[in-house]
N, C-alpha and C positions, 0 to 999 in steps of 0.2 A: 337208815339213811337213804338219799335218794341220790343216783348216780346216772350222771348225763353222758352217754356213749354216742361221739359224732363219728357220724361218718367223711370219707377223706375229701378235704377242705382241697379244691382244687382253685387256683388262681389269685387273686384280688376280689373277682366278685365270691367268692368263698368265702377269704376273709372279711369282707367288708360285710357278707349276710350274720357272719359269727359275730361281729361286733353289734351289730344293730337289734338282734333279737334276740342276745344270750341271756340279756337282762330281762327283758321280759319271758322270756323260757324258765331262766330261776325262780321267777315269782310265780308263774304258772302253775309248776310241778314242786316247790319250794326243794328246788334242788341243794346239794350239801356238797356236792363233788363233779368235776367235769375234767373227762379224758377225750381228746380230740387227736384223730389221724391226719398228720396236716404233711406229709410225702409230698403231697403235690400242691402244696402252697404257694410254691414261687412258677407263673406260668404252667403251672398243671405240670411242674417236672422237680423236682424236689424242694427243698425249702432253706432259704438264707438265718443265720442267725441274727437278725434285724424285722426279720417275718417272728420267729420265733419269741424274740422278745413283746413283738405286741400283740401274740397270741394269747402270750404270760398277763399281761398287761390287762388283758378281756377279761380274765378269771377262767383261762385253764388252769387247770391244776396238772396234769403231764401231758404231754405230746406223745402221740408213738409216729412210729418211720414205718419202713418198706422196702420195697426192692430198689425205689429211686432215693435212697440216703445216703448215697455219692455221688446222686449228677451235681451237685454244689459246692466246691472244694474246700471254700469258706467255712463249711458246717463242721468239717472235720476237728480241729481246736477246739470250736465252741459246744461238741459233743462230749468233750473230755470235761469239760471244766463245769458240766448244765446238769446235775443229774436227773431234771425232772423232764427231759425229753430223752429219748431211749431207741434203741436200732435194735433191728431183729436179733435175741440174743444168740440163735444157731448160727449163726456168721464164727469161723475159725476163733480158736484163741489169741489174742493179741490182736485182734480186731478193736481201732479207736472206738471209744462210745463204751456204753453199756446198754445187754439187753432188761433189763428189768430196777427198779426204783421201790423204792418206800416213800410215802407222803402221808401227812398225818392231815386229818381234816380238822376245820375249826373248830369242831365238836371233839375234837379228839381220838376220831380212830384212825387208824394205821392201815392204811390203803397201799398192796403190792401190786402193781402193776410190772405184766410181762410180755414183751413184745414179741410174736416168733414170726416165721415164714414159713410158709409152703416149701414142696416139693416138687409137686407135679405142673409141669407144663413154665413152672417159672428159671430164669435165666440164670440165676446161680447154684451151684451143685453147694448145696446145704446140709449141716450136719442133722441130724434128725429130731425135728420138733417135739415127738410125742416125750424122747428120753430127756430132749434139753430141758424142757419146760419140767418131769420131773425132780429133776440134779437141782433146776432153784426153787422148787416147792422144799425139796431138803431144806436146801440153806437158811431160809425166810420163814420157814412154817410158825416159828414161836416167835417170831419180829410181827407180825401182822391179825390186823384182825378179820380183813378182807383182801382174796384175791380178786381180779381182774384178766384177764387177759386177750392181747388183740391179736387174733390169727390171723396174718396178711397171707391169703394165698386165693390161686386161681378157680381151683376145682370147689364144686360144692359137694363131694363126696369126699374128700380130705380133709373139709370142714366139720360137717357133720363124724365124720370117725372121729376128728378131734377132739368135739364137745361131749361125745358120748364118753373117751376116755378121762374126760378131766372132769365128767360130771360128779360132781360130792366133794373134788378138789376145789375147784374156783368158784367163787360166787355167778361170775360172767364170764361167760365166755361169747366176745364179737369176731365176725369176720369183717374184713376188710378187703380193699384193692378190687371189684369188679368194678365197681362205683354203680350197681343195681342194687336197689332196696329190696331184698327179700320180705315175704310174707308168713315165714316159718319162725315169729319168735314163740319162745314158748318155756316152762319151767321144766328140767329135765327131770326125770324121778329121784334122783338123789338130791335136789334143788339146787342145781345149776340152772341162770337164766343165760340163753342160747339164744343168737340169732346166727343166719348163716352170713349176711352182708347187710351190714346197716345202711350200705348204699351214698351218695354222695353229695357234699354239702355244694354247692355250684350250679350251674347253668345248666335246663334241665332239655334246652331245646338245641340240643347238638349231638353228638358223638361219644357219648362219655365224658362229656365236660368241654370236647376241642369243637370248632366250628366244621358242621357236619356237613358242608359244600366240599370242604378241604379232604374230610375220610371218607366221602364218596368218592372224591375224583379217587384218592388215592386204590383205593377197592379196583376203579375200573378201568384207570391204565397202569396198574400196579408199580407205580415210580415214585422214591418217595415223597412227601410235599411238608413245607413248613407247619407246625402245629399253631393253632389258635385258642387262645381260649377263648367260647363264646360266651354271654351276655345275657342273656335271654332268659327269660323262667328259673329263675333263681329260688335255689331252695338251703334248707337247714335240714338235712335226716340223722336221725340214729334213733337209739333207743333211750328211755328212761327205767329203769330198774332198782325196784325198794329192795333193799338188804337188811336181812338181819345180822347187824353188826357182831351179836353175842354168836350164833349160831356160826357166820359166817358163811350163809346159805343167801337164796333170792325168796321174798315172797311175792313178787308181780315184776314183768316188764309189758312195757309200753313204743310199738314203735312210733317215732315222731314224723312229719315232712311237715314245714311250717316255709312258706311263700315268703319272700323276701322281696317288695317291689320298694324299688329306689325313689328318691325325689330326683328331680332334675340337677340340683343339687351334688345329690350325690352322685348319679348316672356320669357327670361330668370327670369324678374323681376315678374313675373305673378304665385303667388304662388296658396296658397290655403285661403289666408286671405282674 
C-alpha cells in the first residue's frame, strides 16, 4: 500500500493547498492512505474541530496534533468523541483525546497510527516517548497490520535516536513540528521508512509559515509582535512510503514538495483564518 505522510498544514492557505492537490497527489502516487499533521491549521496555532472536519472531508484518513493541541479550546470535546485525530500520546494519563488510533484502509489493512512528542527544547515536561510509544506497540501489536508514527519534536538528534529505536517496530517513522523539509529520508536497516521532518505544508516565503517582515522585527527589537500567516509560495511536503502490508515493513519512500499556485479565485478566499 502507498501512504501519504504531510507535513504540518499550517493556516488556510495549508488547507486550501491540501484540498486542491490531494486529488491529484492520489492519482500520481495511487495513494491508499493519508495521514496529515494539521496543529497548525487554524492561523498557524492549533486547529478547530470545523478545520478538522473538512480536513476528513479532503480524504485524510487521521490527523495527528503537537505541542499547539490546546491553544483551541473548542478541540477539547471534539478530541474525545473523533478517534481518527489523536494528541501526543506521552501527555499525562487522563489527558482528553487519545494518543494513538486504529483505521482500516479501503483495501482492508489496519493502519496504527501514534502520535508522540519530544522532549528536548519543547514546552511541556513529557512522559517519555521512547517507553510510551512501546507500552502501545504492546497493546495494538496483534490489532494492526501497519504502524505509523509522527514524532512531533524540536531536535533532530531525538529524532533520529527515535527512528533508530523503533526501527523493525513501525513501518514509518515521521518527524514533524520544525516545518523544514529535511533531506535524510531513507529505509532504515530493519525496514523502517524514516524521515527526520517532512517539513511544511503552507507558505514557503515567510518565517516558517508566519509573515517574515513580522519575525524579523520581532528578532530585532525582541518585543513580541502579532503572528501572521503568510501567502506566498505555497507548497504540499511530506513523504510517500510503499508498505509491505504482509511484512509490516517499508519498501521505498519518497519525499514530495508539490507548488500549490491559486487562481484569483481562489487567492480571493485565503483570509486570515
Amino acid at each position: 500500500m502507498k501512504i501519504f505522510c504531510i507535513g504540518d498544514i499550517v493556516g488556510k492557505v495549508g488547507r486550501k493547498a491540501v484540498e486542491m492537490l490531494l486529488p491529484e497527489l492520489k492519482k500520481e502516487y495511487q495513494l491508499d492512505f493519508v495521514i496529515a499533521n494539521a496543529e497548525n491549521a487554524a492561523g498557524g496555532s492549533g486547529i478547530t474541530p470545523r478545520m478538522a472536519e473538512h480536513l476528513f472531508r479532503i480524504d485524510c484518513n487521521v490527523l495527528t496534533l503537537g505541542d499547539h493541541v490546546w491553544d483551541r479550546e473548542e478541540l477539547v470535546p471534539y478530541l474525545e468523541k473523533t478517534p481518527q485525530i489523536i494528541r501526543p500520546a506521552n501527555f499525562p494519563p487522563g489527558t482528553p483525546g487519545k494518543g494513538w488510533c486504529i483505521v482500516t484502509s479501503f483495501s482492508g489493512v489496519r493502519v496504527g497510527v501514534i502520535n508522540l512528542l519530544g522532549r528536548v527544547f519543547m514546552r511541556y515536561n513529557m512522559e517519555c516517548p521512547f517507553r510510551t510509544f512501546e507500552r502501545i506497540l504492546e497493546e495494538i501489536r496483534d490489532k494492526v497490520d501497519v504502524v505509523v508514527v509522527d514524532f512531533h519534536a524540536e531536535t533532530t538528534s531525538e529524532k533520529v535516536a527515535f527512528g533508530h529505536f523503533a526501527d523493525g517496530k513501525a513501518a514509518i517513522v515521521v518527524g514533524t513540528h520544525t516545518h523544514i523539509q529535511t533531506a535524510d529520508e531513507r529505509i532504515l536497516p530493519k525496514g523502517t521508512a524514516y524521515i527526520t521532518d517532512l517539513g511544511m505544508t503552507g507558505p514557503y516565503d515567510s518565517v516558517i509559515g508566519q509573515n517574515k517582515e513580522k519575525i524579523i522585527q520581532r528578532f530585532l527589537t525582541i518585543r513580541p509582535v502579532r503572528f501572521q500567516v503568510a501567502k506566498e509560495d505555497i507548497r504540499v511536503c511530506g513523504v510517500v512510503v510503499d508498505v509491505d502490508e504482509e511484512k509490516g515493513t517499508a519498501r521505498k519512500i519518497e519525499r514530495v514538495q508539490k507548488i500549490f499556485i491559486p487562481d484569483e479565485a481562489v487567492k480571493a478566499q485565503l483570509g486570515e483564518e
